[in-house]
PQR file with spaces between the fields and no chain letter, atoms N, CA, C, O and H, PARSE charges and radii, in Angstrom:
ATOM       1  N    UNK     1       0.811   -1.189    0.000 -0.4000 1.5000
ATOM       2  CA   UNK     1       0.000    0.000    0.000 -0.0000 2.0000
ATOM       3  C    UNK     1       0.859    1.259    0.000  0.5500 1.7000
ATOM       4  O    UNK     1       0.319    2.336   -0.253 -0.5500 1.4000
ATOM       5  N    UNK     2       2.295    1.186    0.295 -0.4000 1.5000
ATOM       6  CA   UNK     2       3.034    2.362    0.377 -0.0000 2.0000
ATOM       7  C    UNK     2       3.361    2.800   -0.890  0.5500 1.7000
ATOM       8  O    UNK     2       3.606    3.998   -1.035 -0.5500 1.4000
ATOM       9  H    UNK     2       2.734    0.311    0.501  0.4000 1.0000
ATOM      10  N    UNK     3       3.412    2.010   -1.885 -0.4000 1.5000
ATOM      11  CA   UNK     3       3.675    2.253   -3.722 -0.0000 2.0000
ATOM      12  C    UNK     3       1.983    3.286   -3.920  0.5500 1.7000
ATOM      13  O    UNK     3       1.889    4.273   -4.651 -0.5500 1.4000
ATOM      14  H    UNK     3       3.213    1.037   -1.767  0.4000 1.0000
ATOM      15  N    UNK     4       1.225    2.906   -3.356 -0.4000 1.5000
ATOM      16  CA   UNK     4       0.187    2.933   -4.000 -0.0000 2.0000
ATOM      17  C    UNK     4      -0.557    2.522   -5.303  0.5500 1.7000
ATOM      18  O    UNK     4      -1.443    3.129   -5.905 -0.5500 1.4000
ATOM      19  H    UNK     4       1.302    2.105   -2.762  0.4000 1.0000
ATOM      20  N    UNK     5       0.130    1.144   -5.622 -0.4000 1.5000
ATOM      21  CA   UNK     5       0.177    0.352   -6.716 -0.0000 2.0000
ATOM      22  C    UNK     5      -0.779   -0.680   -6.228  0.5500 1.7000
ATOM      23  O    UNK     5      -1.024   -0.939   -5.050 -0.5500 1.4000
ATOM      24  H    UNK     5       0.849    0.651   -5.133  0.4000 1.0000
ATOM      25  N    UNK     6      -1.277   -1.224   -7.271 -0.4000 1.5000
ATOM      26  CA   UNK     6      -1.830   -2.491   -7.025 -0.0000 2.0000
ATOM      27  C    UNK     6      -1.141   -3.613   -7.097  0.5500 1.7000
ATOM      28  O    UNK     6      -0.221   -3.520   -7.909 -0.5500 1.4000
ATOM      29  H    UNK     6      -1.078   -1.013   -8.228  0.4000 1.0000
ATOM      30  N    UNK     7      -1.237   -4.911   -6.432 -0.4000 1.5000
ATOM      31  CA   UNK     7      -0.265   -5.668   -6.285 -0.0000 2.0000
ATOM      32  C    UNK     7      -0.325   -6.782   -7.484  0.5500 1.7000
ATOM      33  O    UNK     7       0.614   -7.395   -7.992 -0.5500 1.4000
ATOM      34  H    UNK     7      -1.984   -4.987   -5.772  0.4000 1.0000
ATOM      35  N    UNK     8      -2.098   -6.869   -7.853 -0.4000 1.5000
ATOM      36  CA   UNK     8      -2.571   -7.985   -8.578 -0.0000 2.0000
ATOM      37  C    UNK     8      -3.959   -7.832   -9.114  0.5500 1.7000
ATOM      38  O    UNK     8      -4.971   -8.168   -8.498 -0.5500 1.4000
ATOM      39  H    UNK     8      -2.860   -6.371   -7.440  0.4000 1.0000
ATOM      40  N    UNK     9      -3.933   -7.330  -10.245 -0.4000 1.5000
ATOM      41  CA   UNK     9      -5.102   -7.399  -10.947 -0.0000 2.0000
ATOM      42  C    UNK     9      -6.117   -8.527  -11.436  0.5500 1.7000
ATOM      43  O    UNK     9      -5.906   -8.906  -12.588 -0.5500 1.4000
ATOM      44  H    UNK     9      -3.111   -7.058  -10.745  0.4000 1.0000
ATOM      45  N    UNK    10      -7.041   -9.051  -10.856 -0.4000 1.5000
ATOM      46  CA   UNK    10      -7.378  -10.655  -11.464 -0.0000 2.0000
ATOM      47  C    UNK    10      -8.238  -10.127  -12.684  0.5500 1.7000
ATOM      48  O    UNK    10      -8.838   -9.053  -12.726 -0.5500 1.4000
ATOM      49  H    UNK    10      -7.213   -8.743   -9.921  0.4000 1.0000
ATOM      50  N    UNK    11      -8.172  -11.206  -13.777 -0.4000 1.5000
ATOM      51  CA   UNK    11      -8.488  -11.169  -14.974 -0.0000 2.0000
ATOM      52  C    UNK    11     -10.083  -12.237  -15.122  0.5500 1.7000
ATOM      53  O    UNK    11      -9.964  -13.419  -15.446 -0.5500 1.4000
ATOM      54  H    UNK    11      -7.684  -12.078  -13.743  0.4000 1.0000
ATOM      55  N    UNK    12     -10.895  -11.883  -14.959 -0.4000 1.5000
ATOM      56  CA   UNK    12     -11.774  -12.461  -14.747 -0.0000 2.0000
ATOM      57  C    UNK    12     -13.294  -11.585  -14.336  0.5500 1.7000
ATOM      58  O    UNK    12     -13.298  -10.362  -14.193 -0.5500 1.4000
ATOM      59  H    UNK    12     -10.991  -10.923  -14.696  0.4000 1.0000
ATOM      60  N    UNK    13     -14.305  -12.282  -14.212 -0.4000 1.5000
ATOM      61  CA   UNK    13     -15.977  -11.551  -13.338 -0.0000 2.0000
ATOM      62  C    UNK    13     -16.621  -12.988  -13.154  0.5500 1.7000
ATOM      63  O    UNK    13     -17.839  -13.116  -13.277 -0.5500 1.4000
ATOM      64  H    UNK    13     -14.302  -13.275  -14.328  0.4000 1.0000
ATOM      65  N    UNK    14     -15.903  -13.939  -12.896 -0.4000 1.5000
ATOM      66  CA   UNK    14     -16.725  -15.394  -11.989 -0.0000 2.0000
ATOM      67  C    UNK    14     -16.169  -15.400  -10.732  0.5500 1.7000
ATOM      68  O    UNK    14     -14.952  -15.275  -10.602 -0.5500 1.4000
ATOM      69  H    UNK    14     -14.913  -13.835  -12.797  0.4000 1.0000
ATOM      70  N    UNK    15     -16.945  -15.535   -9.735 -0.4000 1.5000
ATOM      71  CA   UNK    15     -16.583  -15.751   -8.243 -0.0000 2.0000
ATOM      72  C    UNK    15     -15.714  -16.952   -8.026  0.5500 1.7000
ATOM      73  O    UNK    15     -14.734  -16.929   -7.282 -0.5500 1.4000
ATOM      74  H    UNK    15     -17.934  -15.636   -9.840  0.4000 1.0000
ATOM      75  N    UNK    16     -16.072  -17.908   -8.641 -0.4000 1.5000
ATOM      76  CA   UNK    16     -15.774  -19.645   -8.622 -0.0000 2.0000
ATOM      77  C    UNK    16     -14.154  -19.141   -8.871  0.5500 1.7000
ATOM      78  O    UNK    16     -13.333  -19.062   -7.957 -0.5500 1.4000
ATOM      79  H    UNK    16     -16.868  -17.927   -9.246  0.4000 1.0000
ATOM      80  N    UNK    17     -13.873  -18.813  -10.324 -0.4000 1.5000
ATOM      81  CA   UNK    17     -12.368  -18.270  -10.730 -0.0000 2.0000
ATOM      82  C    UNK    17     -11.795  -17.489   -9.801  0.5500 1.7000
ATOM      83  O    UNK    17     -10.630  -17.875   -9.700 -0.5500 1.4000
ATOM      84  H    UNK    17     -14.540  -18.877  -11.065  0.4000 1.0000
ATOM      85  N    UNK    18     -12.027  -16.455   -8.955 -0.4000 1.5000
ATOM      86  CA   UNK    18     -11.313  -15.798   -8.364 -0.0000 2.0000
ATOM      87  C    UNK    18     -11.214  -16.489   -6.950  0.5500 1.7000
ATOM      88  O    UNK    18     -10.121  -16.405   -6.390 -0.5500 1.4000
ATOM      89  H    UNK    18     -12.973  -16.141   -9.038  0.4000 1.0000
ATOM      90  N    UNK    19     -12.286  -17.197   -6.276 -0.4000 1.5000
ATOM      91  CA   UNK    19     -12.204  -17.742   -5.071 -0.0000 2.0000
ATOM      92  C    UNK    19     -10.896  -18.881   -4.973  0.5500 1.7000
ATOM      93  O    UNK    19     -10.168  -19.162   -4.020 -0.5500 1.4000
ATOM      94  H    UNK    19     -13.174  -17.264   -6.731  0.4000 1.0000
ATOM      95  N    UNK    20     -10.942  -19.540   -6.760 -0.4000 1.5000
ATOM      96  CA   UNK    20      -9.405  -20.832   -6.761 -0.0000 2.0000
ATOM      97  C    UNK    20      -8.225  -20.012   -6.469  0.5500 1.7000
ATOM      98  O    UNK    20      -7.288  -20.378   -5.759 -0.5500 1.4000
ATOM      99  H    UNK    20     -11.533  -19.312   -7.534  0.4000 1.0000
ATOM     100  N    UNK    21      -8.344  -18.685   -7.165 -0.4000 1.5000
ATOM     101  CA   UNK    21      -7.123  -17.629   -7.034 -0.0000 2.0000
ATOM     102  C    UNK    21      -6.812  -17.372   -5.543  0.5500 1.7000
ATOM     103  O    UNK    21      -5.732  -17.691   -5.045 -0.5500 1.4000
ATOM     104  H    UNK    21      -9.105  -18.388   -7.742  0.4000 1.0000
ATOM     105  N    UNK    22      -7.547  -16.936   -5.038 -0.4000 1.5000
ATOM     106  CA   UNK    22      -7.539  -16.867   -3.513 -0.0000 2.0000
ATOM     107  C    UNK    22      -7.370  -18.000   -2.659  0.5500 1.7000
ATOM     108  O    UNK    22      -7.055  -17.656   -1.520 -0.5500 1.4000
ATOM     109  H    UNK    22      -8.424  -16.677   -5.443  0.4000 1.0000
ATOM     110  N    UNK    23      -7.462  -19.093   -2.803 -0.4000 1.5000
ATOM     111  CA   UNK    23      -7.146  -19.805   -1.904 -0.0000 2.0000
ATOM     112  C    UNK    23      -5.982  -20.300   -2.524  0.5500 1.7000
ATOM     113  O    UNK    23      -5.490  -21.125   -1.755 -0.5500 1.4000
ATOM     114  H    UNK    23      -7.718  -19.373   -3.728  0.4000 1.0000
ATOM     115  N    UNK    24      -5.283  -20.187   -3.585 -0.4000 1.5000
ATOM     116  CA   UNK    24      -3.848  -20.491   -4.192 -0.0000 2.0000
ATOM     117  C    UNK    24      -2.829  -19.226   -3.219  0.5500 1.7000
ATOM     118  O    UNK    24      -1.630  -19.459   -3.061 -0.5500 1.4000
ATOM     119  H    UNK    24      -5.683  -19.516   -4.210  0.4000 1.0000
ATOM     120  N    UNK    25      -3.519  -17.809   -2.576 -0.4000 1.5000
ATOM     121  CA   UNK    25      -2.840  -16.728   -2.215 -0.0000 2.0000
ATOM     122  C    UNK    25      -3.182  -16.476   -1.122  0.5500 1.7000
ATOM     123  O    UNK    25      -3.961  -15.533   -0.985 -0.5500 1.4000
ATOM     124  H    UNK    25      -4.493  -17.620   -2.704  0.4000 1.0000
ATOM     125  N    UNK    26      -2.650  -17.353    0.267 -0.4000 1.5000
ATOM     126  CA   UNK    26      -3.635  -16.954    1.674 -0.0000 2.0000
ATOM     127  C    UNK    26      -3.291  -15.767    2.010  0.5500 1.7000
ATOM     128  O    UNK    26      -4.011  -15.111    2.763 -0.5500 1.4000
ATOM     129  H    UNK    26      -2.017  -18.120    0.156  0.4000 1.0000
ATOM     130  N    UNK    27      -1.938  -15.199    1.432 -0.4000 1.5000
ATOM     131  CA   UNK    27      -1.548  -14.317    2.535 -0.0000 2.0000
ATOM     132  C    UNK    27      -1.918  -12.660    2.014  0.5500 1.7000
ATOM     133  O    UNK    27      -1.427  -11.548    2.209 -0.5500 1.4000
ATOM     134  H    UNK    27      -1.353  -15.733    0.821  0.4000 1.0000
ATOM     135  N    UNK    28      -3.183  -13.280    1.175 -0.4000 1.5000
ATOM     136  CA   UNK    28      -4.464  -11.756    0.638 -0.0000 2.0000
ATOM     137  C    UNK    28      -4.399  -11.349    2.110  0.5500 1.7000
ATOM     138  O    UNK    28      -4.057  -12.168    2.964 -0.5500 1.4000
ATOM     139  H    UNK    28      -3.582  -14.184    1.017  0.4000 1.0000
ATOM     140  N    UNK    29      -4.736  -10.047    2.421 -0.4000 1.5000
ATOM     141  CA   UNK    29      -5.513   -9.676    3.158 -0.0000 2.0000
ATOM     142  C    UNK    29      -6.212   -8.447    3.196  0.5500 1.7000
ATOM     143  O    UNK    29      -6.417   -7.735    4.179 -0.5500 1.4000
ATOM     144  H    UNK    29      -5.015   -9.382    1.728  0.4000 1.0000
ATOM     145  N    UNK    30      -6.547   -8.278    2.051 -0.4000 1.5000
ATOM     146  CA   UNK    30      -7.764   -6.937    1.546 -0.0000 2.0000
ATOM     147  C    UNK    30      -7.621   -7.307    0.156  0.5500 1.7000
ATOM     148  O    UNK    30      -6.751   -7.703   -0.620 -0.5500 1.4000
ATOM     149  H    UNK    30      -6.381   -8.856    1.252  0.4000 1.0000
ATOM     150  N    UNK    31      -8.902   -6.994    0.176 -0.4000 1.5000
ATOM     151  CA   UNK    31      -9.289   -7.651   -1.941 -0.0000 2.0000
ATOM     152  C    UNK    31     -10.329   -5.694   -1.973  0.5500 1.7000
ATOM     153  O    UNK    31     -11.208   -5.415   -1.157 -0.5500 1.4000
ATOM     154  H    UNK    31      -9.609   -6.672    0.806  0.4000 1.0000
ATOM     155  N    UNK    32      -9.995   -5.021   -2.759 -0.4000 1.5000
ATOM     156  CA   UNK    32     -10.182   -3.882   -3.305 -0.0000 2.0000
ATOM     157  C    UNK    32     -11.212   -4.176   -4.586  0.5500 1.7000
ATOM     158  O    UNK    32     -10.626   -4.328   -5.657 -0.5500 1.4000
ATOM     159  H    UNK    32      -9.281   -5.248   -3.422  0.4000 1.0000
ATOM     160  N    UNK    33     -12.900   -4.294   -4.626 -0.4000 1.5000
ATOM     161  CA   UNK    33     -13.278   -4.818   -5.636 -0.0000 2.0000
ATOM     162  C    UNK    33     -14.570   -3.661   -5.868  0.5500 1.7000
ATOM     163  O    UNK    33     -14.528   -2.648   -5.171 -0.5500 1.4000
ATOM     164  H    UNK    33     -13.376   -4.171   -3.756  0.4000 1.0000
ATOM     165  N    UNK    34     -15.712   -3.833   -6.858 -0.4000 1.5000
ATOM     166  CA   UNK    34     -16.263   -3.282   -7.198 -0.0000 2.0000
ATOM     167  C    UNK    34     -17.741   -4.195   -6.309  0.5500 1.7000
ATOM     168  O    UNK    34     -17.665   -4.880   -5.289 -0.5500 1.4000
ATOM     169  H    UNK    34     -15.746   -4.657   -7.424  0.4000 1.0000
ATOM     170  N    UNK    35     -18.628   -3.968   -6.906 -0.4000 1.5000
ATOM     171  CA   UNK    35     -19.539   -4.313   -5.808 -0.0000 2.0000
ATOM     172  C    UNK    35     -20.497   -5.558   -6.514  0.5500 1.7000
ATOM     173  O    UNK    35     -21.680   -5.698   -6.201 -0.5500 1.4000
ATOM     174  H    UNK    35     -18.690   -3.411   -7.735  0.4000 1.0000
ATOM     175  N    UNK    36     -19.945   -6.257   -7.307 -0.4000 1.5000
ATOM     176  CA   UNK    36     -20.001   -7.420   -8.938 -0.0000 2.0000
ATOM     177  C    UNK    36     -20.291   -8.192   -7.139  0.5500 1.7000
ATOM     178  O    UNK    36     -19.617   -7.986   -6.130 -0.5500 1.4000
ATOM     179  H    UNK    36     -18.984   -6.144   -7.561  0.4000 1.0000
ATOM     180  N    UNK    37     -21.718   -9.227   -7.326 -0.4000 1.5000
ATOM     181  CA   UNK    37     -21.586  -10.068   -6.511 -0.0000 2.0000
ATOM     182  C    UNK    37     -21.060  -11.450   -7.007  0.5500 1.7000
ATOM     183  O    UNK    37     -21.693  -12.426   -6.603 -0.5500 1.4000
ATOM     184  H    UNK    37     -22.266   -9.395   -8.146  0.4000 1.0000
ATOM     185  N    UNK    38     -20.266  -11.614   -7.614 -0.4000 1.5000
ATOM     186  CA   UNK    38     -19.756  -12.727   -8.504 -0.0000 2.0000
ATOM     187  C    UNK    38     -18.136  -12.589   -7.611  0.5500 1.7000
ATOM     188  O    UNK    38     -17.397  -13.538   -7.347 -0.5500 1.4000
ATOM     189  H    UNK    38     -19.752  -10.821   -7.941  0.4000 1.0000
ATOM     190  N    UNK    39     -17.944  -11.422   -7.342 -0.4000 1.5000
ATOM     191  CA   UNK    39     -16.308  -11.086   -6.497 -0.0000 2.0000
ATOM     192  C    UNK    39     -16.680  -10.737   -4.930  0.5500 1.7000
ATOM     193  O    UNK    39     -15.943  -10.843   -3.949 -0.5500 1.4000
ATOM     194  H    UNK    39     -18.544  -10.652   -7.556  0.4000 1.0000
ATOM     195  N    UNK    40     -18.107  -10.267   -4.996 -0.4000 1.5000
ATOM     196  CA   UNK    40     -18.153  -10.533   -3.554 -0.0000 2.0000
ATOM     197  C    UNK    40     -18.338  -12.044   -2.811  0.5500 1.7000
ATOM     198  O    UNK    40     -18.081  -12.338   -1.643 -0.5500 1.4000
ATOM     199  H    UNK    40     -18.705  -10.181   -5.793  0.4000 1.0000
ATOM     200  N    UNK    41     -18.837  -12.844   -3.823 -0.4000 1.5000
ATOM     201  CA   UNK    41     -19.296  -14.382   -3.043 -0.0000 2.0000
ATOM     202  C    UNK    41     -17.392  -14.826   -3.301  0.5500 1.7000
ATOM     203  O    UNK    41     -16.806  -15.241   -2.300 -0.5500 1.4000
ATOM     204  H    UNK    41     -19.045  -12.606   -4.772  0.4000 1.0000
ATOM     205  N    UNK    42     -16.705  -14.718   -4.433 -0.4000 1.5000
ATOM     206  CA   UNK    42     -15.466  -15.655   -4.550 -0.0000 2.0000
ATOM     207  C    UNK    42     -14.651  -15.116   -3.740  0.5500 1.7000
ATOM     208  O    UNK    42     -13.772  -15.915   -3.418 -0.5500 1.4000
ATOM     209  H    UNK    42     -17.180  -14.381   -5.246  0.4000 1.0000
ATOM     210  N    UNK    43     -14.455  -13.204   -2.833 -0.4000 1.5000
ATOM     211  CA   UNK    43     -13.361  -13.163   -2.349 -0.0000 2.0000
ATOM     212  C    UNK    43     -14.442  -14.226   -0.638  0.5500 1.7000
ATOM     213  O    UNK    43     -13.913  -15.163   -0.040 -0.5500 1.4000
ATOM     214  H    UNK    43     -15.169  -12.555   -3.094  0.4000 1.0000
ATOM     215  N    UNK    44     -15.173  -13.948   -0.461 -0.4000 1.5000
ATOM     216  CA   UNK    44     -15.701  -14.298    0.575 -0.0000 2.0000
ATOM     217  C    UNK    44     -15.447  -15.969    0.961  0.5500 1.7000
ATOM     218  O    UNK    44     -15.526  -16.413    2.107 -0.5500 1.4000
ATOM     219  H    UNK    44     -15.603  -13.187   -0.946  0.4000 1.0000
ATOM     220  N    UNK    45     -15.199  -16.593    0.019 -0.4000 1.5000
ATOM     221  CA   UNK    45     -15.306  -17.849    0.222 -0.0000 2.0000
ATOM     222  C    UNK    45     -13.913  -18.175    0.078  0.5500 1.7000
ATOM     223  O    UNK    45     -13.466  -18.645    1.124 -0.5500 1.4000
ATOM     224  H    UNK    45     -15.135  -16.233   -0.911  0.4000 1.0000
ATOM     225  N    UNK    46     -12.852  -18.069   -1.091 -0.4000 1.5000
ATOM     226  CA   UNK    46     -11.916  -18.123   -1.276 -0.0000 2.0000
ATOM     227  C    UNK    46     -10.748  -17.456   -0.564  0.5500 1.7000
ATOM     228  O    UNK    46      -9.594  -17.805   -0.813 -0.5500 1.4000
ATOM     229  H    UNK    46     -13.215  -17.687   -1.941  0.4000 1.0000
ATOM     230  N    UNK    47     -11.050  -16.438    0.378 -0.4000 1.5000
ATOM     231  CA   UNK    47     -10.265  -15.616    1.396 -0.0000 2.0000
ATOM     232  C    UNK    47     -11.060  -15.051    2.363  0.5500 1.7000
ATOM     233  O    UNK    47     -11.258  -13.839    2.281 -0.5500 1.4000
ATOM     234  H    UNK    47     -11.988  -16.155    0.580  0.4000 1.0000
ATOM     235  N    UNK    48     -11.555  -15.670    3.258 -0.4000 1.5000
ATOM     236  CA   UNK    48     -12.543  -15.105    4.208 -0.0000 2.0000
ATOM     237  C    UNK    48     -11.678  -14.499    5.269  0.5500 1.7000
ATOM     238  O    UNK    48     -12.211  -13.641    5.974 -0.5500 1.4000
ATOM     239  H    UNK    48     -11.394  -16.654    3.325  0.4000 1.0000
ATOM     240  N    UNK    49     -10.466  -14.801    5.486 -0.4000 1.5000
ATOM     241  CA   UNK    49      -9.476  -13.548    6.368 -0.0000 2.0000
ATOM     242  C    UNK    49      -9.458  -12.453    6.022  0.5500 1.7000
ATOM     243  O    UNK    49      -9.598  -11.507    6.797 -0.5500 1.4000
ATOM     244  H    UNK    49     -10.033  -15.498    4.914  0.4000 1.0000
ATOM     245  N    UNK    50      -9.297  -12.359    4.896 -0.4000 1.5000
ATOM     246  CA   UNK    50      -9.268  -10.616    4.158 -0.0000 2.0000
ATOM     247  C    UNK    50     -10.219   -9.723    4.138  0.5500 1.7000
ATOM     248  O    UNK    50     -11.402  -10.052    4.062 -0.5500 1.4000
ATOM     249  H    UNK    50      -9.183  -13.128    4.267  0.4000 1.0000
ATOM     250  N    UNK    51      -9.710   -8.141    4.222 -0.4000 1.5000
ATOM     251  CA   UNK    51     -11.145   -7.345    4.473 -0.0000 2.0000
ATOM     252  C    UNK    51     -11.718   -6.787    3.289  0.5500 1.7000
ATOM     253  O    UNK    51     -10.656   -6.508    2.733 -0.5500 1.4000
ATOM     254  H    UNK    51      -8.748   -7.873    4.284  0.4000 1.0000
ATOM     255  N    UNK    52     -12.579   -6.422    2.504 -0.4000 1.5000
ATOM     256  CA   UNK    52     -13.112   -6.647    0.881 -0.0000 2.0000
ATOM     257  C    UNK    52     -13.373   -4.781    1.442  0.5500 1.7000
ATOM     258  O    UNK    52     -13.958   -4.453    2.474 -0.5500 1.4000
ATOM     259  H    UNK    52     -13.441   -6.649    2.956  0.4000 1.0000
ATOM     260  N    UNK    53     -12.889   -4.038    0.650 -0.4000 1.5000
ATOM     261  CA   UNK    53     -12.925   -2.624    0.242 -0.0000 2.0000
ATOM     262  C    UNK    53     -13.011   -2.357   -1.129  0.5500 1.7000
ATOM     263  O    UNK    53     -12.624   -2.925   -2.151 -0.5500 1.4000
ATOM     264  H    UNK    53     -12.413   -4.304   -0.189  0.4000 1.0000
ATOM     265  N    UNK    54     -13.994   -0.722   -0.705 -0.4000 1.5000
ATOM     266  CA   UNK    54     -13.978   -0.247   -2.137 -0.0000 2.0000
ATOM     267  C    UNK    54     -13.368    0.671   -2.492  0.5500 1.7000
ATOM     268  O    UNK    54     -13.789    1.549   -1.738 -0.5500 1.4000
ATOM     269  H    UNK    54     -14.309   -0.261    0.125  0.4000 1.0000
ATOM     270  N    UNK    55     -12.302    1.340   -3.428 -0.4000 1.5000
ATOM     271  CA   UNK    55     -11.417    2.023   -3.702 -0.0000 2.0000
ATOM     272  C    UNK    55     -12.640    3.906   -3.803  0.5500 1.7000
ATOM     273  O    UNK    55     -13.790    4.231   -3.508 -0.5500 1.4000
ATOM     274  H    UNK    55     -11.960    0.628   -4.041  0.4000 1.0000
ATOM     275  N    UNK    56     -11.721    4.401   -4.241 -0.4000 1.5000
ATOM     276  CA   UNK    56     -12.207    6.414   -3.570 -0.0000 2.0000
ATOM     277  C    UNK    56     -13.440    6.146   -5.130  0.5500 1.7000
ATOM     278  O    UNK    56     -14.664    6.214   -5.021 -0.5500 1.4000
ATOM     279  H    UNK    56     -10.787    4.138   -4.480  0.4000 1.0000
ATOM     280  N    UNK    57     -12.984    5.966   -5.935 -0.4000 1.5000
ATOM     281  CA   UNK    57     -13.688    6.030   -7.470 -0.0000 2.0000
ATOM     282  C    UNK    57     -15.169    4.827   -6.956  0.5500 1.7000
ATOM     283  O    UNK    57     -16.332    5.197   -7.111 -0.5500 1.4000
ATOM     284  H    UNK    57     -11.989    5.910   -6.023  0.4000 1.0000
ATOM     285  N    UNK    58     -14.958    3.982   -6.597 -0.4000 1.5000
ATOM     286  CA   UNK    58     -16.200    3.130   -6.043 -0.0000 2.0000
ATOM     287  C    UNK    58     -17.582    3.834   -5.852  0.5500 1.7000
ATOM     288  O    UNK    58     -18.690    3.952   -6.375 -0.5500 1.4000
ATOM     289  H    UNK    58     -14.012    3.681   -6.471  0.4000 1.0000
ATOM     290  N    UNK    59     -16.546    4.383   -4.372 -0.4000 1.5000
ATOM     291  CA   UNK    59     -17.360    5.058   -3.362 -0.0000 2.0000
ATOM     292  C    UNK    59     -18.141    6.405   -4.036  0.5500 1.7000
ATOM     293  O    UNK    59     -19.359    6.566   -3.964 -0.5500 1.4000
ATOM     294  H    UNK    59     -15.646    4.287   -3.948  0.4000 1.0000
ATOM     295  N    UNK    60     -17.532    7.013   -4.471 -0.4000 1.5000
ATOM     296  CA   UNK    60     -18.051    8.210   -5.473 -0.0000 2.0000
ATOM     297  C    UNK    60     -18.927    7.643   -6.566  0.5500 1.7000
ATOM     298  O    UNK    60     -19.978    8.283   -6.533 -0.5500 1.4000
ATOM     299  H    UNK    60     -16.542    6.882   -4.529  0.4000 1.0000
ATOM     300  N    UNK    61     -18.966    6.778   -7.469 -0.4000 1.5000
ATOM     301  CA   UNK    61     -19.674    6.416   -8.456 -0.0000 2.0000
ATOM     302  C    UNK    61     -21.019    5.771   -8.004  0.5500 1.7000
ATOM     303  O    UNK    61     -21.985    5.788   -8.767 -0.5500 1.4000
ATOM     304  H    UNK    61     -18.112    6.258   -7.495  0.4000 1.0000
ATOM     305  N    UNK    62     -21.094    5.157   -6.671 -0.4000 1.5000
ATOM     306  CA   UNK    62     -22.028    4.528   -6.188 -0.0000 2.0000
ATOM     307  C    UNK    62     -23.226    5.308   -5.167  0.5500 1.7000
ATOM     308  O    UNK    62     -24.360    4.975   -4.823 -0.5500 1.4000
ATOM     309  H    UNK    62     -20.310    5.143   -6.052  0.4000 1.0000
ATOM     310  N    UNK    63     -22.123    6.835   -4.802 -0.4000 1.5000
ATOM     311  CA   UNK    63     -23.273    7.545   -4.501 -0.0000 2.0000
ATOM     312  C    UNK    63     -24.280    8.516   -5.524  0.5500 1.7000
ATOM     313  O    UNK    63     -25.216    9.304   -5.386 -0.5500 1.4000
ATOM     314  H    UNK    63     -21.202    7.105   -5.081  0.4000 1.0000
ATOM     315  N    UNK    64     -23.659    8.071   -6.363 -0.4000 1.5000
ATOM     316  CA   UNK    64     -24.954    8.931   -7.828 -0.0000 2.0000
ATOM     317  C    UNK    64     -25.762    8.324   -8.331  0.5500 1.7000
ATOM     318  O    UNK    64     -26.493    8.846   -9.172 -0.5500 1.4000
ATOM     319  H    UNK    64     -22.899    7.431   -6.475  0.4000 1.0000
């Protein structure tokens, strides 16, 4: 978080695909996603340690 880079972009919008990703990567611990419930069920299941946030552009687009 000190780059202010992202570490890992997943290439995908199936939960199933990103949840295998996540449990291949335990040591996630914040998944930065959009509000797609396809990435909310796969980080949830596939990394349930990690805390699921929405980036500044999210938060702004979702209050209009």
């Amino acid at each position: 978080m000190a780059t202010h880079r992202p570490l890992h972009l997943y290439d995908g919008r199936d939960g199933e695909g990103l949840a295998a990703w996540l449990r291949d990567h335990p040591e996630v611990k914040v998944i930065c996603r959009d509000r797609s419930s396809g990435y909310g069920e796969g980080a949830r299941v596939g990394a349930p340690q990690a805390e699921q946030v929405a980036d500044r552009y999210r938060l702004w687009a979702n209050l209009g």
